[in-house]
TIPA-625138 format. One line per field, with one value per residue: residue number from 0; residue in three letters; x, y, z of N, C-alpha, C, CB in turn. Coordinates in steps of 0.1 Angstrom, whole numbers, always signed. Atoms other than C-alpha are relative to their C-alpha. Glycine has a CB too. Layout:
REM residues N
num	c(NUM ...)
residuo	c(ala ...)
n_xx	c(X ...)
n_yy	c(Y ...)
n_zz	c(Z ...)
ca_xx	c(X ...)
ca_yy	c(Y ...)
ca_zz	c(Z ...)
c_xx	c(X ...)
c_yy	c(Y ...)
c_zz	c(Z ...)
cb_xx	c(X ...)
cb_yy	c(Y ...)
cb_zz	c(Z ...)
//
This chain:
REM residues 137
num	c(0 1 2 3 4 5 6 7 8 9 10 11 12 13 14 15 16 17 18 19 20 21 22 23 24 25 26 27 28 29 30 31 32 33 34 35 36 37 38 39 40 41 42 43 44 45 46 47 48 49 50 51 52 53 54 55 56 57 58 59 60 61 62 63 64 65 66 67 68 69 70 71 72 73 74 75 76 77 78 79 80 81 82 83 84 85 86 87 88 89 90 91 92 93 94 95 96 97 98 99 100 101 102 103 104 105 106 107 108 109 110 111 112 113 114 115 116 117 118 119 120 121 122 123 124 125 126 127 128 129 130 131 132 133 134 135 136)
residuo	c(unk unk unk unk unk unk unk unk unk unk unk unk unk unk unk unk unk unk unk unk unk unk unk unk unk unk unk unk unk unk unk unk unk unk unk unk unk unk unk unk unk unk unk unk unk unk unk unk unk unk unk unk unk unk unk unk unk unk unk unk unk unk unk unk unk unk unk unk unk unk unk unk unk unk unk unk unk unk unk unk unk unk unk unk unk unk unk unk unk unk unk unk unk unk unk unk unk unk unk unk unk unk unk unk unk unk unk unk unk unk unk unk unk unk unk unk unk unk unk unk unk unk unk unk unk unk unk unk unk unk unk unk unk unk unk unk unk)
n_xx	c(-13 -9 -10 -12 -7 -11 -8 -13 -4 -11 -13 +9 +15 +13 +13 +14 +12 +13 +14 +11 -3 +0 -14 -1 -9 -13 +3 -11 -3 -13 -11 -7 -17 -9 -8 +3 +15 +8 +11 +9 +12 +13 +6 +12 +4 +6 +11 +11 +10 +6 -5 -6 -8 -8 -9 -13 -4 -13 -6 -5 -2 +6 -7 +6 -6 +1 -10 -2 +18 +14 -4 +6 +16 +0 -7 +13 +4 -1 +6 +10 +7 -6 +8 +18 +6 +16 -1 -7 -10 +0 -11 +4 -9 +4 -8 +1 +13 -2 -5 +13 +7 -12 +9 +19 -3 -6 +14 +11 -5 -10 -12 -10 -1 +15 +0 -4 +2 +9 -8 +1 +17 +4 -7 +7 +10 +0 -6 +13 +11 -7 +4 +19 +7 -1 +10 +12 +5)
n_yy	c(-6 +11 -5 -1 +7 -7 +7 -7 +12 -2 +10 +3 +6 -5 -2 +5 -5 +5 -8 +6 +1 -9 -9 -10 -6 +8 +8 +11 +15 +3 +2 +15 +4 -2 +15 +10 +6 -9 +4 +13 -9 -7 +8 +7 -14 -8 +10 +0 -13 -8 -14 -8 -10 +1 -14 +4 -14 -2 -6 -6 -9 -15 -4 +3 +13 +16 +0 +16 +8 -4 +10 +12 +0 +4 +18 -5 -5 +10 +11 +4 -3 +15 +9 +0 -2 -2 -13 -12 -2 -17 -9 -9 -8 +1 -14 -8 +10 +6 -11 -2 +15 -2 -10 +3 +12 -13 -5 +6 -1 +14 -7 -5 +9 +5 -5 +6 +11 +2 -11 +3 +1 -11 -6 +7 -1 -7 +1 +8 -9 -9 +11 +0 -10 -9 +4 +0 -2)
n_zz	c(+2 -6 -15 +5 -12 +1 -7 -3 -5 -4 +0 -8 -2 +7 -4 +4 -3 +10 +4 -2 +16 +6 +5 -3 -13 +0 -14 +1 -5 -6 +10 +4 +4 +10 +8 +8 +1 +0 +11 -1 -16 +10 +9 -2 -6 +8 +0 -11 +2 +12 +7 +16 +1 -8 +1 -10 -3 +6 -4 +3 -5 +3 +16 +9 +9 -8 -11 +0 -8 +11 +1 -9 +3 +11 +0 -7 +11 +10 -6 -1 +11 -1 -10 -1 +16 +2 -13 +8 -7 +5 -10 -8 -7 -15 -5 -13 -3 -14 -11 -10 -12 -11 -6 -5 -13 -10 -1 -6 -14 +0 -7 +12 -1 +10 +7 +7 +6 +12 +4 +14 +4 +0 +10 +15 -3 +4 +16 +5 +2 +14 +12 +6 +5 -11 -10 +1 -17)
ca_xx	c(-650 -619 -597 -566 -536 -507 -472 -444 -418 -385 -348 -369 -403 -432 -460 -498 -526 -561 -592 -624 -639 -653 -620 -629 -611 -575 -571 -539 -525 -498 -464 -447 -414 -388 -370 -375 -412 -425 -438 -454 -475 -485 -497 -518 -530 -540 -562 -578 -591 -599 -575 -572 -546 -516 -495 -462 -447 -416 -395 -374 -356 -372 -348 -366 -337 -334 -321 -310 -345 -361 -340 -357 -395 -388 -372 -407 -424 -413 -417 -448 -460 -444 -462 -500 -514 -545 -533 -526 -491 -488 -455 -460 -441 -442 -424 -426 -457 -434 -429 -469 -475 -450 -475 -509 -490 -477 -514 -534 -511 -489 -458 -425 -419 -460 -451 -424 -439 -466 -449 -446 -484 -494 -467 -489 -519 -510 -498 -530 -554 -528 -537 -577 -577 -568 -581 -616 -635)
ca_yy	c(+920 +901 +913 +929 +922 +945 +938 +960 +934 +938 +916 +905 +905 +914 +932 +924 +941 +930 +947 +941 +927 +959 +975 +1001 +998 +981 +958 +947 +912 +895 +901 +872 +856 +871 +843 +813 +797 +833 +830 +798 +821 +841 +823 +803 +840 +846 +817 +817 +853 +853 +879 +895 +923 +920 +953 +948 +980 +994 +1010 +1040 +1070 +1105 +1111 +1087 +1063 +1025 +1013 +978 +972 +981 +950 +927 +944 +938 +900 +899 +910 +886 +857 +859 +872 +834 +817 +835 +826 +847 +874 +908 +915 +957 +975 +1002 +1033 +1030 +1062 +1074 +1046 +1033 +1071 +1074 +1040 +1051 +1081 +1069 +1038 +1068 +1089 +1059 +1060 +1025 +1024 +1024 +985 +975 +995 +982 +947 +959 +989 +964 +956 +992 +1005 +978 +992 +1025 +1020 +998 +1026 +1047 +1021 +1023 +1056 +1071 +1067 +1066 +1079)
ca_zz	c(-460 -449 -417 -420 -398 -395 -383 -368 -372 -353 -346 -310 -314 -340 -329 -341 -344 -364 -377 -368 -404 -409 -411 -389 -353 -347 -316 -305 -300 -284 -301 -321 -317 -339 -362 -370 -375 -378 -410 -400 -367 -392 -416 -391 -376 -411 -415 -380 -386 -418 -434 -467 -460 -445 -440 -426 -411 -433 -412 -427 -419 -414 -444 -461 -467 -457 -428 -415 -400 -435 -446 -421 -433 -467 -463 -440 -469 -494 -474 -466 -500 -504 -481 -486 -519 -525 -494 -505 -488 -484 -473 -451 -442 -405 -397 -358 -354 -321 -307 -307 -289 -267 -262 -262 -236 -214 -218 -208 -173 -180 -160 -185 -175 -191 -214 -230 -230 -253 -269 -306 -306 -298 -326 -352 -338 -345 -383 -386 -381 -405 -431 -425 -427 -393 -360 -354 -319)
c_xx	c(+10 +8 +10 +8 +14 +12 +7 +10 +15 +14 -11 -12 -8 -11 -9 -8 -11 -7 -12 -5 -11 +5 +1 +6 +10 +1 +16 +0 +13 +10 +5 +11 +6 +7 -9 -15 -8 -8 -12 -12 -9 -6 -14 -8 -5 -13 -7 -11 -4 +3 +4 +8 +6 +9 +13 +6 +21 +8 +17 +5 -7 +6 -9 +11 +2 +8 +3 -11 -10 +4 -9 -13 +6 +5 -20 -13 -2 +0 -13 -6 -1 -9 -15 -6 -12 +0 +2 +10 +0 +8 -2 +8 -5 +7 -5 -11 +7 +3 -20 -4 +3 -12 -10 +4 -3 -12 -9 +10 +7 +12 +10 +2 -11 +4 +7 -1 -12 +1 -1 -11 -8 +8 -10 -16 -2 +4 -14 -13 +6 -4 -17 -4 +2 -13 -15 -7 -9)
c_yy	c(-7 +10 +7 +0 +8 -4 +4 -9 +8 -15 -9 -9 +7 -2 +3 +8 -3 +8 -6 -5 +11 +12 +13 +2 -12 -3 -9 -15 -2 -2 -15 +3 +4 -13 -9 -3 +14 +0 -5 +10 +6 -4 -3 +11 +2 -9 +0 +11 +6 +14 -4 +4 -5 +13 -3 +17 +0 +9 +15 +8 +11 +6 -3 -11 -13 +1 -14 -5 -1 -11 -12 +1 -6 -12 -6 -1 -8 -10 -5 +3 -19 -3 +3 +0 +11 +10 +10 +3 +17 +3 +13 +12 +0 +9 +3 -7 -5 +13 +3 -13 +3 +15 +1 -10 +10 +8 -11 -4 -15 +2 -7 -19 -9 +5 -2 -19 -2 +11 -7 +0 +12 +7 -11 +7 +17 +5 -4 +5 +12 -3 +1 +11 +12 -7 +5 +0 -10)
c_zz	c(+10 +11 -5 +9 -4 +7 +3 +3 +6 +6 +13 +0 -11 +4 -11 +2 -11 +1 +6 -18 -4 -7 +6 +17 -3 +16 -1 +5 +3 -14 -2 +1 -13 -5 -3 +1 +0 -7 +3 +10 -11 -8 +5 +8 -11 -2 +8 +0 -10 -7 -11 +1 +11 -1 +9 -3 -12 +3 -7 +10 +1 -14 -11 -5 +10 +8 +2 +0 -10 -11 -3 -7 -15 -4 +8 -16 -9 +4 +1 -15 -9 -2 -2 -7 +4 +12 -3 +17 +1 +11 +2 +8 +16 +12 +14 +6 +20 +8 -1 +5 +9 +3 +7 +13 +12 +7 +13 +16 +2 +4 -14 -3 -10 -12 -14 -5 -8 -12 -19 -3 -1 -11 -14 +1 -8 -21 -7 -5 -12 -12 +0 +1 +11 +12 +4 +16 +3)
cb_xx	c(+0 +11 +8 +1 +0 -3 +4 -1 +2 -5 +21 -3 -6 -1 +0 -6 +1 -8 -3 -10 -3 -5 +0 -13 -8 +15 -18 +11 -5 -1 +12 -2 +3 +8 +11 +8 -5 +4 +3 +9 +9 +1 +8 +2 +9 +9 +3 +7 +4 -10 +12 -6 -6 +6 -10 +13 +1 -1 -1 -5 +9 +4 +14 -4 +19 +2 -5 +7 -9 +0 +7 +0 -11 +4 +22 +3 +5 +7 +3 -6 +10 +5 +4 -6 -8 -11 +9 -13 +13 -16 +13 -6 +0 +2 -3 -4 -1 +14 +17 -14 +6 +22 -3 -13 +20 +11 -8 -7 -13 +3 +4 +18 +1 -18 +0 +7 +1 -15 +19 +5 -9 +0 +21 +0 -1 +4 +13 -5 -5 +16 +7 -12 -15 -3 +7 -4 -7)
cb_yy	c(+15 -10 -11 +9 -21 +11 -8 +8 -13 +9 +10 +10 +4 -4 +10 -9 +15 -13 +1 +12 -17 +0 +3 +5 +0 +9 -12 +5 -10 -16 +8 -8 -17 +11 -10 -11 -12 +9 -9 -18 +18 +9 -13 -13 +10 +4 -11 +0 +9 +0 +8 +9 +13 -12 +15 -18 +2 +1 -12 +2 +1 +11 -8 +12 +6 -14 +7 -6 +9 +19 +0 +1 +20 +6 -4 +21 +7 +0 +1 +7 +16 -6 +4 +7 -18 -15 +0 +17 -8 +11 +0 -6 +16 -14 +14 +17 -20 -12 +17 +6 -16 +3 +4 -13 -9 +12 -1 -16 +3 -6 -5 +13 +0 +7 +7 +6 -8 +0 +0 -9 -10 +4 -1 -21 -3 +3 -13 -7 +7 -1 -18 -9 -5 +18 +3 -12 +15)
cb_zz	c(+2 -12 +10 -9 -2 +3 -3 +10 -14 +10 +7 +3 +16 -11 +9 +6 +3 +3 -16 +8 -7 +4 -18 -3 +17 -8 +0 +7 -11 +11 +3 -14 -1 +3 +9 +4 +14 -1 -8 +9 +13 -6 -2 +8 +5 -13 +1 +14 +5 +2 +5 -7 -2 +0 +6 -7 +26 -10 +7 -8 -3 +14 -3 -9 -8 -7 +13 +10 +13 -9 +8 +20 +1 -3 +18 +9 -4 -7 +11 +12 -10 +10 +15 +5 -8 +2 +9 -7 -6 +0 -6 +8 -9 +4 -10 -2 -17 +2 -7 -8 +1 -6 -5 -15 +1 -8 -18 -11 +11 -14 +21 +6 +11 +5 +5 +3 +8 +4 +9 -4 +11 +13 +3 +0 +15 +11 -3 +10 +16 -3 +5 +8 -3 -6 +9 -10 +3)
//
């Protein structure tokens, strides 16, 4: 079973996180450069680890209606769906995913500074395990 590779993208930075290829824990990774040659990262991220599934986070309102940033996921989205023959692309409500990163960061005793320089990879992390089903002890 192939990997799957989730993406909280933002204006900044898009944060990473991968599966094991049994699909049962999520492991972050260093965020990517926002803009230009993003695609291209990921692409070669999809290839090195042998992913099937890509979930890119789709940022909404608690309302439920789009926002600018649900824009960016969805441009995101179709790009890569582009770019990754033979990938399954999957858009992802990613509702409140960066206020529990921001939790579990805070829990595991990270001062606010660490925290926000892994804050995107821990918000893909937490979406990631949303996507396989919930977190797993």
């Amino acid at each position: 079973m192939g990997r799957v590779l989730s993406l909280d993208p933002g204006t900044v930075r898009c944060g990473v996180a991968l599966s094991d290829s049994a699909r049962t824990m999520a492991f972050p990774r260093p965020a990517l450069a926002a803009g230009e040659g993003l695609v291209e990262r990921i692409a070669a991220l999809v290839t090195d680890e042998a992913v099937e599934t890509v979930v890119v986070g789709r940022p909404v309102a608690l309302s439920g209606r789009s926002t600018a940033s649900t824009s960016l996921a969805d441009a995101l989205c179709r790009d890569l769906r582009a770019a990754l023959a033979g990938v399954e692309v999957v858009a992802f409500d990613e509702r409140l995913t960066t206020v529990e990163a921001g939790r579990r960061l805070a829990v595991s005793g990270r001062r606010a500074r660490e925290a926000r320089a892994g804050i995107d990879s821990a918000a893909a992390v937490v979406m990631l395990e949303a996507y396989l089903g919930g977190p797993r002890a």
